[in-house]
N, C-alpha and C positions, 0 to 999 in steps of 0.2 A: 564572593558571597552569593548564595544561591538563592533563587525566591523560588518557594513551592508554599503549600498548605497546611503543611503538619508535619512535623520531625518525628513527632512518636508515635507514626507510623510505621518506619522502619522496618521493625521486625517480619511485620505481616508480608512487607513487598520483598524482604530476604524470603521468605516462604517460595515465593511466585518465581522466583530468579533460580533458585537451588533446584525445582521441580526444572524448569525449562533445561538446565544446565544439563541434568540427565539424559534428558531426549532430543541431544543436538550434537549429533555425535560428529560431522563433518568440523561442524566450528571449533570441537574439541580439538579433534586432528591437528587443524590448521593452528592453533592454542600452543599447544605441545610446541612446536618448532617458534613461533613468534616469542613465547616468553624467556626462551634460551637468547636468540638473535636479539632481540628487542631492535627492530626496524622501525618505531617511531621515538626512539628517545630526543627527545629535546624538542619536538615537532608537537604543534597544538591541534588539534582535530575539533573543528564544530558540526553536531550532529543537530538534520531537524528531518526528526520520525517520529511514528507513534510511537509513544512514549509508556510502551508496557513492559511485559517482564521480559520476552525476547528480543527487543532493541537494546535493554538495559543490560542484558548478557554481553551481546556484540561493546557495547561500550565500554564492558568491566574488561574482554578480550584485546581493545583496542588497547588501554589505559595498563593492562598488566605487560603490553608490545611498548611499552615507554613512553606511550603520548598523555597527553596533558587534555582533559577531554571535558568540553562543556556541552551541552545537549537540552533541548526545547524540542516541546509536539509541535507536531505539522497539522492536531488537525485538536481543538478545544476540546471533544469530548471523548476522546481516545487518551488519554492522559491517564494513568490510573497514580493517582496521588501518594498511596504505599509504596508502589517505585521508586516513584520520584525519591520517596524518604530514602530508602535503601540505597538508591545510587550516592546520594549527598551522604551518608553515614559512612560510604566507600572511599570518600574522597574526589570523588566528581560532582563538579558544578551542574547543577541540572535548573532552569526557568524555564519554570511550569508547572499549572494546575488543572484539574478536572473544570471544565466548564469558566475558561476563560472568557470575558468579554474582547470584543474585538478589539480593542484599545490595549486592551492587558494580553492580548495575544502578542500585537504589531510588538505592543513591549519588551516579551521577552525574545522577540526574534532579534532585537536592538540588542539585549543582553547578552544574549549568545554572539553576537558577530564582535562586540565588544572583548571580547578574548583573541581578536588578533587573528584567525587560522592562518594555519600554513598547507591545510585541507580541511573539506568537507564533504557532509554525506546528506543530499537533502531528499523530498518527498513531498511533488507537487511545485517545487521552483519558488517556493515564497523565499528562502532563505538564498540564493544565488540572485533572486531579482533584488533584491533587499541590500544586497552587494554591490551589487553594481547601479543601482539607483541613489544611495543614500549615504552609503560607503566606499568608494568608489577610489579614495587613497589605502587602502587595505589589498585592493588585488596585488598589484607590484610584488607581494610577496607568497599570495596563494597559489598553489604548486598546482592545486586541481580540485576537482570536485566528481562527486560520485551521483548518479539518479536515480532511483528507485521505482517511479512509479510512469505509465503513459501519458500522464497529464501532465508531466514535470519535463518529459522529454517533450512534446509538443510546443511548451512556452521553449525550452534552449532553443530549438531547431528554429522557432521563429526569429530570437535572441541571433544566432548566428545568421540566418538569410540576411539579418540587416545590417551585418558588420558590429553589432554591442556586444558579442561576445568573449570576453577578454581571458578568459581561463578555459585549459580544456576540460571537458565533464566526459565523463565515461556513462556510456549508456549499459548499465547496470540490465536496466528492464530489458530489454532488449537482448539479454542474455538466453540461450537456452535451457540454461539449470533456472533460471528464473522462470522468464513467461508460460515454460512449459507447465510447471509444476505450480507455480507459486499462484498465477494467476487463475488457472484451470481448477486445480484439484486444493489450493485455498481458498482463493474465491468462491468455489463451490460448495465448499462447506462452510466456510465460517459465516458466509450471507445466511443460509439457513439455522444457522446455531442462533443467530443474532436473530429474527424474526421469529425462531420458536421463541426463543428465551424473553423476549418481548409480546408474544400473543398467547400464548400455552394453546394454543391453536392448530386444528390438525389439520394435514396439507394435502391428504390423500384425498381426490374427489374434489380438489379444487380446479381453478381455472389458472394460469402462472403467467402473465405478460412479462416477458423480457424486451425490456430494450434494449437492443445492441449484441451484436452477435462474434466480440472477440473471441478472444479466449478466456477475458472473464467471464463472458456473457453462455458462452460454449460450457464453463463451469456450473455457473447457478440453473442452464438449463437443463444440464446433465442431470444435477441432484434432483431437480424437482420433477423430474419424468420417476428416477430413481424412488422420491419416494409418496408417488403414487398419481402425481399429478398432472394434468394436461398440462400444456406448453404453446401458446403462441408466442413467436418471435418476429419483432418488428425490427428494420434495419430501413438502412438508407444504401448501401452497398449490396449492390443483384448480385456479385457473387457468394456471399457471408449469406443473401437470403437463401440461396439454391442450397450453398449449404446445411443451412438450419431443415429446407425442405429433407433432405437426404437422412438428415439425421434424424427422421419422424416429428418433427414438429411443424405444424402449420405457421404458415406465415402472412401478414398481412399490415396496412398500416397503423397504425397509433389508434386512429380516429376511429377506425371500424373496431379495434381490439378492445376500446375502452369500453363498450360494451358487454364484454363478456367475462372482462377478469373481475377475479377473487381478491389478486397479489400480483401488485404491477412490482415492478423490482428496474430500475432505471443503471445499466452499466455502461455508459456512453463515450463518457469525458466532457461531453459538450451541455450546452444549457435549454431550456426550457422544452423538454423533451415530453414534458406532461403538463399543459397548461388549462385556464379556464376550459376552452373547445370540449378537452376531453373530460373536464371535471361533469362537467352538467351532464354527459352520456353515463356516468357511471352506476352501477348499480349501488342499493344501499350496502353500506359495509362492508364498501370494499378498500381495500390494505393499500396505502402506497409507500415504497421505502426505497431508498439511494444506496446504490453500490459502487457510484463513482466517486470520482479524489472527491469534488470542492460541491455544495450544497446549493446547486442551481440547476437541479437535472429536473428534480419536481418543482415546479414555480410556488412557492411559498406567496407570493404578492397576490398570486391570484386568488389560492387558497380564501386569504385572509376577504378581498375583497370580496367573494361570495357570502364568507361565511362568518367574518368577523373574528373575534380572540377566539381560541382553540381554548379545548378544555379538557387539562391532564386526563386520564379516563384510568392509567395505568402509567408504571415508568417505564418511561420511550413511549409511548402511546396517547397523539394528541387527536382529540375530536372537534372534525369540523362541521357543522351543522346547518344546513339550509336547503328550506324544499321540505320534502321530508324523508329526506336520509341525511344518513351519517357519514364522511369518509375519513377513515383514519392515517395520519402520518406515523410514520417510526423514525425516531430520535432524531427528531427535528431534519430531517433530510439529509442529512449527514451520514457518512460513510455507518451502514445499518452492523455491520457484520465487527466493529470496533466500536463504536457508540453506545451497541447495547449486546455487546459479547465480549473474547477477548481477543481478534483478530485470528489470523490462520493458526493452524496446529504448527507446534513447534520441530516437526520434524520438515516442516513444508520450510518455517524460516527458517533455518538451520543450512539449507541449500542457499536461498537469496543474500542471507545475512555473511556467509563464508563467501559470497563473489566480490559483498561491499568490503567487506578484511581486503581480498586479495586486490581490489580495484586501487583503493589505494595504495597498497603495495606497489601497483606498478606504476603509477603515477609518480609515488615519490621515489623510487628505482628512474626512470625517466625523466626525471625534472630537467626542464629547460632542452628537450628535445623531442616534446610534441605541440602539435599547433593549437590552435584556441579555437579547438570544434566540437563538437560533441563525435567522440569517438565510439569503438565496436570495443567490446573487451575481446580480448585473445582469446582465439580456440582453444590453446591450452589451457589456459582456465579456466574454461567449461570443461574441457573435460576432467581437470584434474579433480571437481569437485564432483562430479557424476560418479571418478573411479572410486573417492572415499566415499559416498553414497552407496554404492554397491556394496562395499566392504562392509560397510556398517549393517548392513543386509543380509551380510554373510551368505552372496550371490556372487560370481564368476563370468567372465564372458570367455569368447573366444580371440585369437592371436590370428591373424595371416601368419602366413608362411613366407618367407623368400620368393618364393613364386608364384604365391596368390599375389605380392603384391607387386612384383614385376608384372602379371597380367593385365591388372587394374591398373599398368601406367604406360600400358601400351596399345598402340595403333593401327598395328599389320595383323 
């Protein structure tokens, strides 16, 4: 039995699902051959991702490969509720709605591990911690698990330093068909889809503070030089700063930048990366908005304690009021580019989403002969998704030769 919000939704989130379908050509690829083979028959698969139309693809993919598939958001306002109907209409269990309370969140992460897995695919580690904290007679028989996002690997890696972690997890993000693309050239755009779409606001001739200078951060600041905008980038890492320098953007700390931005955009992982200090430097109306996994990069507490209740002004758009300015939040601090858009372009998932297919492919191909670590996925599956990537591109590379590659293994 499924808890979501509306069944006679359905239709509309078959809309969303059939458009993605079309422009995700690798997953198709990989499609083609799993639903002949069917490599998960009888195996139960629990999924915790955002919960839009291209995770509910990979899940329709997962479930036509013979698994049995229940799936909950990883993140309350990334949920889009037509989905949800459409997957449940498919015959996958799906717990979850738009705009969960925390309660009703933890709940359906309860709901979903209650299917037993014998794999999993999560995003941000609630649903693995959730495992092994509360469920913890359930592993014995979970073959593996898959991770999707840096903050999810950072909680495993801690999970394994201290001996608790009892299933291997495949470091998905950590892939280079991922991090390269997914985080860079998604992130870079869907954070701005999501902050236009929520400010109708024009960007050119503003001020851009980026916090954090991965490759997410390398993404949102890309776009916002792109389109038209200055860029200060703050970091804690001198070499990501020198970077940032190199690549025309000024750099400097938090405390000196919050003076001058328009649109602070926080890609960190970590928490309170925008607090009171810098709220009272701000100028009036100025934008602050989260692009990391979990909703503690902009300090909401302190918000509130300057400024008291927020007040709707627009959807996703809270004002905070004290002094005499204004600063506004986007969607409640929470991941901006899923909250108040609809996550990356689907040709960007369609690479991430085929390494999560293949991750577990090889997990359950390898059961009971790898250890309880957080592992690398295999070169060959980066590359094998790169080559249907190119295909789908109707792009060609080049071969070595016999003797290019004899030269490239030698040392006289």
């Amino acid at each position: 039995m499924s808890t979501i919000r509306d069944a006679s939704l359905a239709p509309a989130g078959k809309m969303k699902i059939d458009w993605v379908r079309e422009h995700m050509p690798v997953l198709n690829e990989l499609a083609k051959d799993f639903r002949q083979s069917k490599p998960f028959t009888g195996l139960r698969i629990a999924i915790c991702l955002h919960l839009e139309a291209k995770t509910a693809y990979m899940a329709k993919v997962l479930q036509e490969s013979g698994a049995e598939v229940t799936i909950t958001g990883s993140n309350p306002l990334s949920t889009q509720d037509d989905v949800a109907a459409a997957l449940v209409a498919d015959g996958i269990t799906v717990h979850a709605w738009y705009g969960a309370t925390a309660a009703e969140y933890d709940e359906h992460l309860q709901k979903t591990l209650e299917c037993e897995p014998h794999l999993l695919i999560d995003d941000g580690g609630d649903l693995v911690t959730m495992l092994h904290t509360r469920y913890p007679h359930l592993l014995p028989q979970v073959r593996g698990g898959a991770e999707e996002t840096t903050t999810g690997l950072v909680r495993l890696r801690s999970m394994a330093a201290e001996g608790a972690l009892k299933i291997p997890m495949m470091a998905v993000n950590d892939a280079y068909c991922k991090y390269l693309f997914d985080n860079r050239y998604g992130t870079g755009q869907s954070v701005w889809d999501g902050i236009m779409r929520a400010t109708n606001l024009v960007v050119a001739g503003k001020t851009v503070v980026v916090a954090g200078y991965g490759w997410c951060g390398k993404g949102v600041a890309m776009r916002a030089r792109g389109l038209g905008a200055r860029v200060i980038v703050c970091e804690i890492d001198p070499i990501k700063a020198v970077e940032a320098v190199m690549d025309g953007h000024t750099v400097m700390p938090m405390l000196e930048a919050a003076e001058y931005g328009d649109i602070f955009i926080t890609v960190t992982g970590c928490r309170d990366v925008i607090t009171r200090e810098h709220y009272v430097r701000m100028k009036n109306g100025a934008i602050l908005c989260n692009a990391g996994h979990f909703d503690v990069e902009v300090n909401k507490n302190d918000l509130r304690e300057l400024a008291g209740e927020p007040q709707l002004v627009r959807r996703n758009v809270e004002a905070f009021e004290f002094g005499s300015k204004r600063l506004y939040l986007l969607a409640e601090g929470r991941l901006v580019n899923l909250a108040a858009a609809d996550g990356h372009p689907a040709e960007i998932m369609d690479m991430s989403f085929a390494l999560q297919v293949e991750a577990l492919h090889y997990l359950n191909t390898n059961y009971g002969q790898l250890p309880n670590e957080v592992l690398p996925l295999p070169q060959s599956v980066d590359d094998k998704v790169a080559r249907h990537k190119l295909a789908a591109l109707g792009m060609g590379i080049d071969k070595l030769t016999p003797e290019q590659e004899a030269y490239l293994q030698s040392w006289k």
